[in-house]
C-alpha positions as CSV (number, residue, x, y, z in Angstrom):
1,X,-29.6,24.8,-30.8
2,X,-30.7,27.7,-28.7
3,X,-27.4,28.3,-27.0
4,X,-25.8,29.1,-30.2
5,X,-28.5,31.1,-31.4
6,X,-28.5,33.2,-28.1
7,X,-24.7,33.8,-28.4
8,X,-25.1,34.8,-32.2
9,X,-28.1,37.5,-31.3
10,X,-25.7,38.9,-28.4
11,X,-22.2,38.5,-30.3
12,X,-22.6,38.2,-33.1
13,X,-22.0,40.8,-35.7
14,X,-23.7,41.4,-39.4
15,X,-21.0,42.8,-41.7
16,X,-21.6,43.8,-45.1
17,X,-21.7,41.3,-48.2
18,X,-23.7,38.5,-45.8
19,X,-21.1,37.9,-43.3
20,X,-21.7,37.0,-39.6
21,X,-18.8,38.2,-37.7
22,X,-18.2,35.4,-34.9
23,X,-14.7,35.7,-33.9
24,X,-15.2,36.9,-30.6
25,X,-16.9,32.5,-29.6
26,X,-16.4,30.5,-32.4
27,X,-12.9,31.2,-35.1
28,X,-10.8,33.1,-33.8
29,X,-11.0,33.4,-29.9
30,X,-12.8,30.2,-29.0
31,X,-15.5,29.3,-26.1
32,X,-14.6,26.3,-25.3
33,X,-17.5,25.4,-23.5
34,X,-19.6,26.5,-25.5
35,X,-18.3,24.0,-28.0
36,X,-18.8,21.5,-25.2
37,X,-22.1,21.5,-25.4
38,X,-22.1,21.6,-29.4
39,X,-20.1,18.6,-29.6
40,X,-22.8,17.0,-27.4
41,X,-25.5,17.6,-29.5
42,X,-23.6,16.4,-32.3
43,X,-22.9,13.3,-31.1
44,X,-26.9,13.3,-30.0
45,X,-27.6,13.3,-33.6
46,X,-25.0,11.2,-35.0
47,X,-24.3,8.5,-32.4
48,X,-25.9,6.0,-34.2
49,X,-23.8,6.2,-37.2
50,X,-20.5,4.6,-35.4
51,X,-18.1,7.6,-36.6
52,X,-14.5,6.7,-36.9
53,X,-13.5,9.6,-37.9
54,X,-14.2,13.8,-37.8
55,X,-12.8,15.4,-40.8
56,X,-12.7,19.2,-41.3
57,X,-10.9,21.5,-42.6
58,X,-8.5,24.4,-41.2
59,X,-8.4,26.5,-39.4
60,X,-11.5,27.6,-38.0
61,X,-13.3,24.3,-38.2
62,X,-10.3,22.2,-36.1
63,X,-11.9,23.7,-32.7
64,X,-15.1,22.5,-33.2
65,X,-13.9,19.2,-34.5
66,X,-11.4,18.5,-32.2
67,X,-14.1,18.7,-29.0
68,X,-17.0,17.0,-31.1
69,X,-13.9,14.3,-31.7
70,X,-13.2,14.1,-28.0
71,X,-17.0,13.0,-27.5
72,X,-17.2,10.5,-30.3
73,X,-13.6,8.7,-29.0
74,X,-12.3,9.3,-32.6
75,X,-9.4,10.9,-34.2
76,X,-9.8,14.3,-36.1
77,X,-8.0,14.9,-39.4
78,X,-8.0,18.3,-41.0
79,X,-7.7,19.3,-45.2
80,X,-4.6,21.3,-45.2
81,X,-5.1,24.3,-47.7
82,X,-1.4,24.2,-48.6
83,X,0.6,21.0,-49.7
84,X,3.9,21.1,-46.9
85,X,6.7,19.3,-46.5
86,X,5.7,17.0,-43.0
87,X,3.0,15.2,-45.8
88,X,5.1,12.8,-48.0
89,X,3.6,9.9,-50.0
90,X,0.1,10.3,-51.5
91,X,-2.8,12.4,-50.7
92,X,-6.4,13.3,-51.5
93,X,-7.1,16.2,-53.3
94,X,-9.8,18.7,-54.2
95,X,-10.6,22.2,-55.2
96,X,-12.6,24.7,-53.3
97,X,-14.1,28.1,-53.6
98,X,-13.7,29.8,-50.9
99,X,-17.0,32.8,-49.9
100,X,-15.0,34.0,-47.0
101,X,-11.8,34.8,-48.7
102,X,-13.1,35.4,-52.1
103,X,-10.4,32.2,-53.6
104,X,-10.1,29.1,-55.3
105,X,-7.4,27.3,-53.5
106,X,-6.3,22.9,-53.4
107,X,-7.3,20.9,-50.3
108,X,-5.2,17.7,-49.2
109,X,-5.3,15.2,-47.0
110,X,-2.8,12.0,-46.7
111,X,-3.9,9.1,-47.8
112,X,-2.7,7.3,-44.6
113,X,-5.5,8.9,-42.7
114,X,-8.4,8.3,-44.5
115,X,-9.2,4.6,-45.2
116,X,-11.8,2.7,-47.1
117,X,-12.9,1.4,-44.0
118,X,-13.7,5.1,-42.2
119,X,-17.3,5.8,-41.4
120,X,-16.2,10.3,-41.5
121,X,-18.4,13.0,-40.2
122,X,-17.8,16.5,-41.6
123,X,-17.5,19.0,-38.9
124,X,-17.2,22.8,-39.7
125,X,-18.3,26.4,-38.2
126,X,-19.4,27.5,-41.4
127,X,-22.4,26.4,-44.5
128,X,-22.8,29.1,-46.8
129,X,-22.1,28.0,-50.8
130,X,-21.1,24.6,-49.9
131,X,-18.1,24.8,-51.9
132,X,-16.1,23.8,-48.7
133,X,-18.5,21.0,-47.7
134,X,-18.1,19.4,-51.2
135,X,-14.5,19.6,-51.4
136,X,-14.3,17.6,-48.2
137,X,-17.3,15.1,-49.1
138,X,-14.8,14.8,-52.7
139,X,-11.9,13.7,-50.2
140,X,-14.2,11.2,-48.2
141,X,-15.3,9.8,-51.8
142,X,-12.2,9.4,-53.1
143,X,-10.7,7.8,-50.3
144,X,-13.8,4.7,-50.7
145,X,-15.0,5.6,-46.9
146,X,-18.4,6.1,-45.5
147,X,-19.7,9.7,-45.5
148,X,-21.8,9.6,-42.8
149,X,-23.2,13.1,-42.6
150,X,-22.2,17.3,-42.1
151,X,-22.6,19.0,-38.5
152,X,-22.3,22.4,-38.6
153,X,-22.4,25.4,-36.4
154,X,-24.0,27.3,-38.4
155,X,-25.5,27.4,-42.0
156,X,-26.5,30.2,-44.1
157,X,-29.6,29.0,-45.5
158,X,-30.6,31.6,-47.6
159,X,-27.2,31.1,-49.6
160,X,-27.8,27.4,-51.9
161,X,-25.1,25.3,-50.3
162,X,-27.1,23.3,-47.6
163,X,-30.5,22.9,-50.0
164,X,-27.6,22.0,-53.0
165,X,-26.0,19.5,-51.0
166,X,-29.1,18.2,-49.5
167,X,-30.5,17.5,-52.7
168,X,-28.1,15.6,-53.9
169,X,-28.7,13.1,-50.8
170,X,-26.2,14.5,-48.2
171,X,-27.5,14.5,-44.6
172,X,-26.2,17.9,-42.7
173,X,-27.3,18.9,-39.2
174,X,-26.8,22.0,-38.7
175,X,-27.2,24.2,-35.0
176,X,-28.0,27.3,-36.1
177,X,-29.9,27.9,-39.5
178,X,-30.0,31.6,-40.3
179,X,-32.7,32.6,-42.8
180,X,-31.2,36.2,-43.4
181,X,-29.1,38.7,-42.4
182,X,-31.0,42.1,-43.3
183,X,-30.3,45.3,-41.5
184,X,-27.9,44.0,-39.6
185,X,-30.3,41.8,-37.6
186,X,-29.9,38.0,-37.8
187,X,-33.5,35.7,-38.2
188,X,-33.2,32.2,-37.7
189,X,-35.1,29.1,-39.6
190,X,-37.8,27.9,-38.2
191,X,-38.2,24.4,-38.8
192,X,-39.6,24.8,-42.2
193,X,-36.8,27.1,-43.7
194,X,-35.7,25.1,-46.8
């Protein structure tokens, strides 16, 4: 999607250790409209699918999924990190690594909100390792729904997670496809990047 990749070049910031400092549109103060027009073009390649439900995980994915949700007509439900006391009764749970915060931490989801019957899209700003990608796709699983498919804002692809996942039969669209971060410069995919 050339709008993201346009607002990555002129944002976007390469810090050391492979990480693409974004917080200025996408995690931490959000453009909105911007995610507008990344919700559309998710539900351009997923509309077919009939979604009933966006699942992600928090925090910085909830943005995204939450305007990609409004476009599909569909509830969003987001992994907690942190089992609270507002979820009672039985959840979903998995384990993920985390790159960004260097982690292993539990994911959870009530069971109320994810049903056999779901057909789920995955929505999150970030694909590096996949670790978070799988841990959600482990909740979808367990829960007997219909994994649909991944979007994602943007995926690291010189990291393994979206060839891993890929591989193993997932389908992820992703809007921005970095092929590396070297000297501070970002290089995107072209279409033969895996």
């Amino acid at each position: 999607m050339r709008l993201l990749e346009e607002r990555i070049l002129r944002d976007g910031k390469v810090r050391d250790g492979n990480v693409l400092k974004v917080d200025n549109f996408l995690n931490h103060q959000m453009d909105i409209v911007l995610f507008g027009e990344m919700a559309k073009e998710f539900h351009r390649l997923f509309q077919s699918d009939n979604v009933t439900k966006i699942l992600t995980i928090e925090a910085s994915g909830i943005g995204i999924a939450c305007i990609t949700a409004q476009v599909f007509s569909c509830p969003v439900i987001f992994a907690k990190k942190s089992k609270t006391k507002n979820i009672a009764g039985d959840v979903y749970t998995s384990s993920v690594e985390s790159f960004t915060h260097g982690g292993t931490y539990d994911i959870i989801v009530s069971k109320e909100y994810l049903k056999p019957e779901d057909r789920v899209l995955i929505i999150d700003d970030f694909l590096a390792k996949g670790a978070a990608l799988h841990g959600l796709s482990s909740l979808v699983k367990d829960s007997g729904a219909t994994l649909i498919g991944a979007g994602i804002a943007i995926e690291k692809a010189f990291q393994c997670g979206g060839e891993s996942l890929r591989g193993r039969g997932m389908r992820i669209e992703s809007l921005a496809r970095i092929k590396s971060m070297e000297n501070g410069k970002v290089q995107f995919c072209d279409d033969d990047c895996d």
